[in-house]
N, C-alpha and C positions, 0 to 999 in steps of 0.2 A: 504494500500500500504506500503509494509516493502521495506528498502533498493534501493529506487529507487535511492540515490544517482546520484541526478540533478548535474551538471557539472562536475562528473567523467570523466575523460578521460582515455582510453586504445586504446590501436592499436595491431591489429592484427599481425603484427610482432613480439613486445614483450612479447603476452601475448594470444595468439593464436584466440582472440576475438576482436571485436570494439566496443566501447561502447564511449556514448557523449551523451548530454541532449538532443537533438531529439527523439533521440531510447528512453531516458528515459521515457517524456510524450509519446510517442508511445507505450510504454508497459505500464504505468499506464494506457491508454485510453483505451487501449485492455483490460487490466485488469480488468477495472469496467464494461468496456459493458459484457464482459463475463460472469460474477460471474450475472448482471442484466438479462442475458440472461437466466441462468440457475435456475433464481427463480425466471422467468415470471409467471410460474402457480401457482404462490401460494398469497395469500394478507399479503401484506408485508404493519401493520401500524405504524412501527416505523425503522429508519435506524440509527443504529450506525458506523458513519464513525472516521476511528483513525487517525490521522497526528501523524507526527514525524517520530518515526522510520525509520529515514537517509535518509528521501527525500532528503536531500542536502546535498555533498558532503564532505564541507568546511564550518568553523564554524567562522572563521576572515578574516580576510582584505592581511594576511600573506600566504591565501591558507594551514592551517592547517585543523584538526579536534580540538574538545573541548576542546582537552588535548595538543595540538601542534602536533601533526603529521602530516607531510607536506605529500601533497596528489598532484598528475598531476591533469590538470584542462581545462575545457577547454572555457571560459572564467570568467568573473569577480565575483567574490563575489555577487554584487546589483544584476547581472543579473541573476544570480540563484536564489536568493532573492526573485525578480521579477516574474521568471517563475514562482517558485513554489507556487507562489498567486497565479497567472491568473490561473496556473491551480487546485489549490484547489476550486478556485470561479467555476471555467468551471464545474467540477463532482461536487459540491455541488450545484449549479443550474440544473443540472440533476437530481439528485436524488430529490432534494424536490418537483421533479411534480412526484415522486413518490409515499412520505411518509413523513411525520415530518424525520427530520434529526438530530440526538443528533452526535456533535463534540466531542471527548477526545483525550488531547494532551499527545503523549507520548513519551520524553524527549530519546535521544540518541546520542550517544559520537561522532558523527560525525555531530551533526546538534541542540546541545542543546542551545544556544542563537539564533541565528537567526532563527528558527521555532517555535520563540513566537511571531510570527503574529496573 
């Protein structure tokens, strides 16, 4: 999952789209059943799943990125925090009733301290 960017905020007015961390987990959910959907037929004994890459919007308590760039939000720091466990756990307790599941973290400018969970 690249770029899910959990507590992004946009609004349709400004930016011709809507996006918020519902939609987020909603398109990672889709995401994974999809891609699992498309490589039912084959035996699948090892899954490499990647974290990081901007799952989370915001990287401090300031509503920045890594580097300070203040970003719109649409709630707190923790609770992005928060989602993005429950749903790292959620798809990773899926996929291991599929296959061993190897994790690798990979750091990015929008989420590099807070997605070393």
């Amino acid at each position: 999952i690249a770029d899910l960017h959990i507590s992004k905020l946009a609004t349709k007015s400004e930016t011709g789209q809507s996006y918020n961390t519902k939609k987020a987990i909603k398109r990672a959910l889709q995401g994974v059943a999809g891609i699992l959907e498309k490589s039912s037929g084959y035996h699948i004994d090892k899954i490499f799943f990647i974290i990081g890459n901007d799952v989370l919007h915001i990287d401090s308590i300031n509503n920045t990125t890594t580097k300070g760039t203040r970003q719109d939000v649409d709630g707190m720091w923790y609770q992005a925090f928060t989602t993005a466990r429950k749903l790292y756990v959620k798809i990773l307790e899926n996929l291991s009733q599929i296959a061993d599941v190897h994790v690798i973290h990979c750091p990015s400018n929008h989420d590099y301290m807070e997605n070393l969970f």
